[in-house]
C-alpha positions in Angstrom: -19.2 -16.2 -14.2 -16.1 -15.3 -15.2 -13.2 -13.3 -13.7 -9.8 -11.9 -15.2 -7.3 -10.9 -13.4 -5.5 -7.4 -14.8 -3.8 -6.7 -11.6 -2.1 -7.1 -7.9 -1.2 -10.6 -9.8 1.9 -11.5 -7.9 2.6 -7.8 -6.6 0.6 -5.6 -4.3 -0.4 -2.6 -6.5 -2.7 -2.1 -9.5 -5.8 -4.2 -7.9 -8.2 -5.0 -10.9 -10.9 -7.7 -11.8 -13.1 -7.6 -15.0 -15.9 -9.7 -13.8 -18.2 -11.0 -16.7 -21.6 -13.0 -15.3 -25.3 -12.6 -16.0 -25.1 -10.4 -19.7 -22.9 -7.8 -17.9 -19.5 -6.4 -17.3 -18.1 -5.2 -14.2 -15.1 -4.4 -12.7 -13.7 -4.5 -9.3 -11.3 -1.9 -8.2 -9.2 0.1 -10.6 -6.0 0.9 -8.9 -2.8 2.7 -9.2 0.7 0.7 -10.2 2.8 2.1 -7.5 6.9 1.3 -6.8 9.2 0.6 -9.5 9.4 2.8 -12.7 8.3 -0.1 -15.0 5.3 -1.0 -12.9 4.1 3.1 -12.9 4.6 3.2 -16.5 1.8 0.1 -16.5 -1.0 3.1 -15.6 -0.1 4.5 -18.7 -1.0 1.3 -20.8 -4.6 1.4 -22.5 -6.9 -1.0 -20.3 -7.6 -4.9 -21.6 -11.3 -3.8 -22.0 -12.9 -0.6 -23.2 -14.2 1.3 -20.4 -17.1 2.9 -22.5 -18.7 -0.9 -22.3 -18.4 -1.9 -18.6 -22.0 -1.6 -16.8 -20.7 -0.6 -13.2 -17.6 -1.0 -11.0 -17.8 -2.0 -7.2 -14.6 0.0 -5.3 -13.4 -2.1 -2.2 -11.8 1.3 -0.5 -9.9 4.5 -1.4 -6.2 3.5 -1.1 -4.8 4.8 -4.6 -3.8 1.2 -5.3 -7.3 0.1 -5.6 -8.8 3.6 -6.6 -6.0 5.5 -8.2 -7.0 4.5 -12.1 -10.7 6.0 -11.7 -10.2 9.3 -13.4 -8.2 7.6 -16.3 -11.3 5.1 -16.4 -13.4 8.0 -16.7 -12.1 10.2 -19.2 -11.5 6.8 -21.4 -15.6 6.9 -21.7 -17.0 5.1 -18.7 -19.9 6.5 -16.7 -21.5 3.9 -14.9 -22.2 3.9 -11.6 -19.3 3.2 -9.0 -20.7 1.7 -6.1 -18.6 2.4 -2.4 -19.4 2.5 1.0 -20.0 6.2 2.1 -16.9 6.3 3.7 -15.1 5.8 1.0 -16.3 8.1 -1.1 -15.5 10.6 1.2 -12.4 9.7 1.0 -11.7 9.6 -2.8 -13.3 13.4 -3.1 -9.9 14.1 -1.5 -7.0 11.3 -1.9 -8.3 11.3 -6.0 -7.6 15.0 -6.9 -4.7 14.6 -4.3 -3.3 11.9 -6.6 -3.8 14.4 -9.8 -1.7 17.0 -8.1 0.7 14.7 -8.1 0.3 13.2 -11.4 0.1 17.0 -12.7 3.7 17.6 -10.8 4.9 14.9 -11.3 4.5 15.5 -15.5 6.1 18.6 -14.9 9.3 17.6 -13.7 9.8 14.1 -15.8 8.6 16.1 -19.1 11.4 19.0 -18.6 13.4 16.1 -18.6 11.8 14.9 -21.7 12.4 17.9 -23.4 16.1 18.0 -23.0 16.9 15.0 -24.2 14.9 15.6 -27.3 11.7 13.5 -26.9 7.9 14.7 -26.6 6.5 15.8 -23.5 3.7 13.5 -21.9 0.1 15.0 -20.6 -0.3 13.6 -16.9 -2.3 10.3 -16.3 -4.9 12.7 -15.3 -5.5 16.3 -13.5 -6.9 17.0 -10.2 -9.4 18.4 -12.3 -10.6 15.1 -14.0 -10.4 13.4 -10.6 -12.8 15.4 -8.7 -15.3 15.9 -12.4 -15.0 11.8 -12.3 -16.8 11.9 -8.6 -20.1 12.6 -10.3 -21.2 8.6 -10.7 -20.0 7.7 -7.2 -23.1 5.9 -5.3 -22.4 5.9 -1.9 -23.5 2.3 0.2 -23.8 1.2 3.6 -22.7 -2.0 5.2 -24.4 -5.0 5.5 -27.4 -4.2 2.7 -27.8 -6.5 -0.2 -27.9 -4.0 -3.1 -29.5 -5.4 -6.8 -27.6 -3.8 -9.0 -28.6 -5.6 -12.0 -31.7 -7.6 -11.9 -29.6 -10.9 -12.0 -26.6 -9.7 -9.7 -26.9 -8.8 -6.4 -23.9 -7.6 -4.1 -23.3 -6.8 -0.3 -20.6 -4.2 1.1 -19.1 -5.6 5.2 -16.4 -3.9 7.2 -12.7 -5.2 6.1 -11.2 -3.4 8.9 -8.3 -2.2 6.8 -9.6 1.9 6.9 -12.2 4.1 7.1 -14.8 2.6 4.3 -13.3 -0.6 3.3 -15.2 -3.5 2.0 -15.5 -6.9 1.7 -17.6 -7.2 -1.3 -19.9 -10.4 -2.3 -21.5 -10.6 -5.1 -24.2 -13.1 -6.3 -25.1 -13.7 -9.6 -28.2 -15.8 -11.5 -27.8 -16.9 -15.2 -28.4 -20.5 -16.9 -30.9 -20.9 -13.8 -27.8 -21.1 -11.5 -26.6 -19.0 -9.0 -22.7 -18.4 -8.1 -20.9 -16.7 -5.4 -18.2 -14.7 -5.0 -16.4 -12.4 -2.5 -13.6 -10.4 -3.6 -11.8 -9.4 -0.1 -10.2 -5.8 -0.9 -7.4 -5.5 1.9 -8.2 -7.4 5.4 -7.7 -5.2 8.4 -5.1 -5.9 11.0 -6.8 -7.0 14.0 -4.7 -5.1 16.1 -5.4 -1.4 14.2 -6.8 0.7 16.9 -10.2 3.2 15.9 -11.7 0.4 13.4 -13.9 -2.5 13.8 -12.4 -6.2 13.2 -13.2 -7.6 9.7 -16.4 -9.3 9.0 -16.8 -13.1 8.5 -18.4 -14.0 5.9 -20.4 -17.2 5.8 -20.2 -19.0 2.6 -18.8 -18.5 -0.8 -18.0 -20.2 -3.9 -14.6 -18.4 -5.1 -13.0 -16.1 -2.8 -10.1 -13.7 -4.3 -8.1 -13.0 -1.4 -5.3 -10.5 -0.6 -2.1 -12.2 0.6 0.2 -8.8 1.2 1.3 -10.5 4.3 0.9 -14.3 4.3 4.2 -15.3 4.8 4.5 -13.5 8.3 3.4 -13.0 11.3 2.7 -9.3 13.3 3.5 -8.0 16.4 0.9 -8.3 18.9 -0.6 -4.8 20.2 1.0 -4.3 23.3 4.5 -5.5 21.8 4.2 -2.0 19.5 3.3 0.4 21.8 6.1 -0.7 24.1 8.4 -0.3 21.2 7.1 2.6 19.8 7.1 4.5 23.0 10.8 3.4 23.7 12.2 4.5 20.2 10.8 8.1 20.6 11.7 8.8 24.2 15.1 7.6 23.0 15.2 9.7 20.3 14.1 12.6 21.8 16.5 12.3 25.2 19.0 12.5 21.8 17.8 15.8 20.8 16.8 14.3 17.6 13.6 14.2 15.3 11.6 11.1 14.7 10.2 11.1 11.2 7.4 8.7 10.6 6.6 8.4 6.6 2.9 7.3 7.0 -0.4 7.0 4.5 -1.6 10.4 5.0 -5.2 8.3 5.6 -5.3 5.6 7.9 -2.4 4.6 9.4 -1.8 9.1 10.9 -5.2 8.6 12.6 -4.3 5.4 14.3 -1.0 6.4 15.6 -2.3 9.5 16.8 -4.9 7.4 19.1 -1.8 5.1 19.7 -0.5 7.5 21.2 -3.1 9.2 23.0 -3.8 5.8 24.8 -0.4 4.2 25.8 -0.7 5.6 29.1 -3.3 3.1 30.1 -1.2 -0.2 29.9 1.5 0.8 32.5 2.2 2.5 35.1 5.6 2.6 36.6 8.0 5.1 36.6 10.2 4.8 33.9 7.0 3.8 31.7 5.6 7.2 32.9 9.1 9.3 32.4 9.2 8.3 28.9 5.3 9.0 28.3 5.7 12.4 29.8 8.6 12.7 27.5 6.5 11.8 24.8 3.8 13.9 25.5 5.4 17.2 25.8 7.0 16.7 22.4 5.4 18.6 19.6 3.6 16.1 17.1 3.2 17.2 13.9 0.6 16.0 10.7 2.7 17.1 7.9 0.0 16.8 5.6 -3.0 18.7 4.0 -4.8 15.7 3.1 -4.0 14.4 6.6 -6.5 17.1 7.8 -9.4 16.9 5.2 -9.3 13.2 6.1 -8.9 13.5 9.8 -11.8 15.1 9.4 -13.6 12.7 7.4 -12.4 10.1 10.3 -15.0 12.6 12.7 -17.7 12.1 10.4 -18.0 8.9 10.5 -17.5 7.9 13.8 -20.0 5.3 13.8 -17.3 3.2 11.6 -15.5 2.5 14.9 -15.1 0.1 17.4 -17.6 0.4 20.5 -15.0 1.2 22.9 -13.8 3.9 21.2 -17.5 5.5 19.8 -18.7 5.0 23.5 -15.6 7.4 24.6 -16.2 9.9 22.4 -19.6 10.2 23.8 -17.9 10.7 26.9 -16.0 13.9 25.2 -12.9 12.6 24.7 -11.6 12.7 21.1 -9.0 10.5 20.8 -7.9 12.1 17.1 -6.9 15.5 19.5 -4.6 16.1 22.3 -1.6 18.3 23.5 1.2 19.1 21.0 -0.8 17.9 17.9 -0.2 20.6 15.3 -1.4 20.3 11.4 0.7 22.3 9.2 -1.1 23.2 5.9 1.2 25.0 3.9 4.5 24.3 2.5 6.1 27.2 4.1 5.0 26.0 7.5 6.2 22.2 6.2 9.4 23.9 5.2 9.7 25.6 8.9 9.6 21.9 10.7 13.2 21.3 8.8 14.9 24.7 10.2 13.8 23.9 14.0 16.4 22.7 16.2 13.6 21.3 18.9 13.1 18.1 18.8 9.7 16.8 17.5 8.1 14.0 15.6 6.7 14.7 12.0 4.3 12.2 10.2 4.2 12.7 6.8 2.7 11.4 3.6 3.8 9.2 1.7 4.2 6.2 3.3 6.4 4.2 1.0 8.6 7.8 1.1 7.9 8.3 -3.1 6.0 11.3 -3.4 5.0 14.1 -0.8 6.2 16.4 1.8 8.4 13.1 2.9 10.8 13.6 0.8 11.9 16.5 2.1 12.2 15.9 6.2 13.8 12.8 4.7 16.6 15.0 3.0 16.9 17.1 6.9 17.3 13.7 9.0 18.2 11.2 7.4 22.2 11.9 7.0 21.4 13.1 11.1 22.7 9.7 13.7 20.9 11.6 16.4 16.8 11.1 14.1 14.9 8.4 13.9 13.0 7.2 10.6 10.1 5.2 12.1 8.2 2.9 9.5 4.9 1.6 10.3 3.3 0.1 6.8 4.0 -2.0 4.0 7.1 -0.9 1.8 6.7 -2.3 -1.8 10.0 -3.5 -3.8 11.2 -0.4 -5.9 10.5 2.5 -3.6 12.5 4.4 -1.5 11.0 3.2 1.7 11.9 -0.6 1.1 15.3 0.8 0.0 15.9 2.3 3.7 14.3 -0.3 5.3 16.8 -3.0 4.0 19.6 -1.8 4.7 20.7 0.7 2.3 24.2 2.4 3.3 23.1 5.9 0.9 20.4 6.9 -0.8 19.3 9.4 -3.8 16.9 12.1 -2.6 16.2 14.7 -5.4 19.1 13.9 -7.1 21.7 14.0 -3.8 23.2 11.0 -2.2 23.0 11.0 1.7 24.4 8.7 3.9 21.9 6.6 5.9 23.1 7.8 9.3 19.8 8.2 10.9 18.6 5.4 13.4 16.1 3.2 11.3 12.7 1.1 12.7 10.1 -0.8 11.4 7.3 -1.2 13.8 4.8 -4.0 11.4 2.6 -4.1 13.8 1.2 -1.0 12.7 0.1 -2.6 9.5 -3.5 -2.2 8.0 -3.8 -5.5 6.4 -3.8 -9.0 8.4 -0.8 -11.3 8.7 -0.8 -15.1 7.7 -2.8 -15.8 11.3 -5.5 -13.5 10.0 -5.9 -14.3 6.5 -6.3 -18.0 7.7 -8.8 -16.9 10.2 -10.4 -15.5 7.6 -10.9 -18.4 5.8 -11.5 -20.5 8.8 -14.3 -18.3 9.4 -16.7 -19.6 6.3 -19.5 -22.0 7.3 -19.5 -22.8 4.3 -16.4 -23.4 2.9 -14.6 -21.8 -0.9 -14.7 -23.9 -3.5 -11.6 -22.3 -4.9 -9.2 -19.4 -3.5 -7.5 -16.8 -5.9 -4.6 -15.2 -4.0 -3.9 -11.3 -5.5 -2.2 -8.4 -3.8 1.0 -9.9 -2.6 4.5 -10.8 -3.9 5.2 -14.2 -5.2 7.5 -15.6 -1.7 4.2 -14.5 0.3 1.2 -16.1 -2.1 3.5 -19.1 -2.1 4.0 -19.9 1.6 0.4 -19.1 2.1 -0.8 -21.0 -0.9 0.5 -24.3 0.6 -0.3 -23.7 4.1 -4.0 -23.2 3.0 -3.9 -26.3 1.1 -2.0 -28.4 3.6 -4.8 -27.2 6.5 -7.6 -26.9 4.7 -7.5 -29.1 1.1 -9.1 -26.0 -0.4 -7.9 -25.8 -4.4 -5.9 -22.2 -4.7 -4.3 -20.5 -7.5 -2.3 -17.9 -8.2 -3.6 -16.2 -11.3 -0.8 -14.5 -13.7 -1.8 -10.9 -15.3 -4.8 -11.7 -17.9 -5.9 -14.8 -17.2 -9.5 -15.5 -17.3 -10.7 -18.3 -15.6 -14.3 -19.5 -16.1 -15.8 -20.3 -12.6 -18.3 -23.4 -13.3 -18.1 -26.9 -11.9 -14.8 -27.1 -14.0 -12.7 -24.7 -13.0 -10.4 -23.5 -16.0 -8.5 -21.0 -17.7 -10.4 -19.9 -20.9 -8.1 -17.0 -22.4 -4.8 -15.7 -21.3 -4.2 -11.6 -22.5 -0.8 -12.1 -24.4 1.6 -9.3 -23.8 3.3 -7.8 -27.6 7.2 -8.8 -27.9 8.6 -5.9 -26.8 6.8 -5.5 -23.7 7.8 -8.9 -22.6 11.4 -7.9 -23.5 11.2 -4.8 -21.4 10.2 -6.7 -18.6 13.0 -9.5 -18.9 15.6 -6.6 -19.4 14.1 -5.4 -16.1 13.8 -8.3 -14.0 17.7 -9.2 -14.9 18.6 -5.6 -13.7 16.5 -6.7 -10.7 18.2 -9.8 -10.0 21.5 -8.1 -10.9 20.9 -5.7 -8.2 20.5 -8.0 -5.7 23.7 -9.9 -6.7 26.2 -7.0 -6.6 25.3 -6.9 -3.0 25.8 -10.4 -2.4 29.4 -9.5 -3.9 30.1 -6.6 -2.1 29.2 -8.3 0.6 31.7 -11.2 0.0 34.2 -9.5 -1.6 34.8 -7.5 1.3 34.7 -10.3 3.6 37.8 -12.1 1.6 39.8 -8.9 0.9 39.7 -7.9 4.8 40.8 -11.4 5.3 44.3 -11.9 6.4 44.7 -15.6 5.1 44.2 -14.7 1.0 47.0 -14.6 -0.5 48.4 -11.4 -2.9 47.6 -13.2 -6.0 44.1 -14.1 -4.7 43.7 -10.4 -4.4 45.3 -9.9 -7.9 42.9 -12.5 -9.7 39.6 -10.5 -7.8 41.0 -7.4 -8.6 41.1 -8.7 -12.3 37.5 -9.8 -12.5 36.0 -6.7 -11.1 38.0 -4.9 -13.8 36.3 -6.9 -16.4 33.0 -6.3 -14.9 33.5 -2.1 -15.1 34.5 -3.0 -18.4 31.0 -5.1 -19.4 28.8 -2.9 -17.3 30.5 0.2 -19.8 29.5 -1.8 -22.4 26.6 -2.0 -21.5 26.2 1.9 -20.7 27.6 3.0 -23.8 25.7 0.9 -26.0 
């Protein structure tokens, strides 16, 4: 068997494995690039293998990352079968053509853009159109059966806990009269996410590729986030302001909506109760179309969830429904939620603030001290929701600056995948242990603390594999080829990385700068030679501009 890895090497986006073993070739996930504009013009690139000659693909869930490259896949020339729990491809049918609205938008805007400055306009990465014609070779599986898709490889879908439909995926596979083992985890749940069921253990293995989004930190526990997140909207809402939560329109709304449908059952005193009756008579509203087709798909599959939660809805209580819950479907009625004076909470999609109706109830509340923005996922590097959530002072929304006066939270707690606890846990969990682990889906600080803490407490060999490597998965573990990226694009991403780095040094500088100027002890010629050197750097970063 061999794997390569051709993405979510040492960031979390773009998840996909080519997986050669047994005569055939197979893929694992085909997901989106998502943050920075470099790593989004990555979808664009042709794939390291030609799609036409892959035998089937095995989709761990419907989160763009991991399922946002299918149409492109498709209308390159595969048409295998994608196998996917039920659940997921549920999901897809409406998060896919979703994405191709956006892609078809999207086009719209950067190509008039295009246009003016001389060059030729670009076709969308695909249309809403090709996502929902690419549905057609979806096979929908169920948990815990061992499917033969090949006669020589066999594979099993479990519960990951991370949303409705996502997998854990082994897959076993005979050639040379030897069989080999591996599981690719997808995203591992949060332990902590209400609705879903824990993630499965799996016994034994003999290479794991594991996620390790969070395996540098640690959550905070469940009752720790309901506390807090009751206390940030009754505080905001005493205010008169709005609390705007930017959330994965599927997934993380459904679970806060439970959230807080159930907080009332931990406490009961009276301040507890003042703030949860101020919470309750608050309008809530699911700023989000495909918040409702998938809120809906969350009903039909009901048996996905935990016991306590199936065995109340058999009692009639819903706990996706309650008072104040209002879906708004069209952008006029989106529009409407920004010229209200009441105060409210709006969840809307996206949740890294990129794309969507966001955007927008971003541009009402943000410059507002009297809102809340209230983050509850992952905020990749690059986007405009890890720009808010560290620190920044203003921000560009539609091409206008606003000041960042709004009161800003980050509840991680809320989180669909597992902290460092739970990916260890996870690995603790084997019988029989990996021979190898492959970290993917996280950023190089995280697969780094979490590389050596697996090694130090369990001796089990990990690496960190770099875009296109191929290692062959034998006795002797080894790298057998290494995709070599052309000239220019490995100057494109130096010139990128610098601006990066640079980035991140001009607010170090700021920072200091400021520090020594305000500072009565520096003398007038200290402030003469600084104000010197910052007039040499306007005059390189001109340079730079012009040329």
């Amino acid at each position: 068997m061999k794997i390569t890895f051709l993405g979510a090497t040492q960031i979390v986006t773009g998840s996909n494995f080519l997986v050669e073993a047994a005569g055939k070739r197979f893929i694992v996930d085909c997901g989106m690039y998502q943050g920075k504009a470099q790593l989004e013009e990555q979808n664009f690139r042709e794939f390291d293998y030609n799609p036409a000659e892959l035998d089937f693909m095995l989709l761990t869930h419907a989160h763009i990352d991991h399922s946002g490259r299918i149409p492109k896949l498709y209308n390159e020339g595969f048409k295998g079968p994608i196998y996917a729990h039920k659940a997921t491809c549920d999901l897809c049918s409406i998060m896919l053509p979703d994405s191709g609205h956006i892609q078809e938008m999207e086009a719209e805007w950067k190509n008039k853009k295009r246009i003016r400055k001389g060059e030729e306009p670009r076709p969308p990465l695909y249309t809403a159109d090709d996502a929902t014609k690419c549905m057609e070779i979806f096979v929908p599986v169920k948990y815990d059966e061992i499917i033969q898709v090949d006669e020589n490889i066999f594979v099993r879908f479990n519960d990951a806990g991370h949303m409705l439909g996502s997998s854990i995926i082994e897959v076993w596979a005979k050639e040379d009269g030897k069989q080999t083992k591996a599981v690719f985890s997808g995203d591992i749940g949060n332990n902590d996410i209400p609705l879903l069921s824990e993630p499965t253990m799996i016994d034994s293995c003999d290479y794991l590729v594991m996620e390790s989004t969070y395996g540098s930190r640690l959550h905070m526990r469940n009752d720790q986030k309901a506390e807090l997140f009751l206390d940030i909207v009754s505080e905001t809402i005493d205010n008169g302001g709005t609390v705007v939560i930017p959330s994965f329109a599927v997934g993380r709304t459904q679970e806060i909506l439970y959230e807080i449908n159930k907080i009332k059952e931990n406490r009961h005193d009276e301040e507890f109760m003042r703030k949860y009756e101020t919470l309750m008579k608050v309008p809530v509203y699911v700023d989000s179309p495909l918040a409702i087709s998938a809120t809906q798909i969350f009903r039909e599959n009901t048996e996905l969830f935990e016991q306590e939660v199936q065995e109340e809805m058999n009692r009639g209580n819903n706990p996706l429904e309650f008072p104040g819950l209002k879906f708004t479907q069209t952008a006029d009625e989106s529009k409407a939620l920004n010229e209200s004076t009441e105060p409210s909470i709006i969840i809307s999609a996206s949740g890294m603030c990129d794309v969507g109706r966001i955007k927008h109830h971003l541009k009402h509340n943000i410059w507002n001290p009297k809102s809340t923005i209230l983050f509850v996922g992952y905020q990749a590097p690059g986007t405009l929701g890890y720009e808010i959530v560290n620190g920044a002072k203003k921000v560009t929304i539609f091409g206008e600056e606003f000041a960042v006066n709004a009161r800003i939270e980050y509840i991680e707690g809320y989180s669909g995948h597992a902290d460092q606890d739970g990916l260890m846990n996870f690995i603790y969990s084997f019988y029989s242990k990996p021979k190898h682990i492959f970290l993917v889906h996280g950023e190089e600080d995280s697969q780094e603390t979490l590389r050596n803490k697996i090694l130090e407490e369990t001796g089990i060999g990990v690496s960190i594999p770099e875009y296109g490597e191929t290692y062959q998965l034998d006795d002797e573990l080894r790298i057998t080829n290494k995709i070599k990226l052309g000239k220019s694009e490995l100057l494109r991403r130096e010139v990128m990385n610098r601006l990066e780095k640079l980035h991140d040094e001009f607010e170090d500088m700021q920072i200091m700068v400021k520090e020594d100027v305000g500072s009565n002890e520096l003398r007038d010629e200290d402030i003469f030679r600084i104000n010197e050197k910052i007039k040499d750097l306007e005059k390189q970063i001109l340079y730079v501009i012009e040329g």
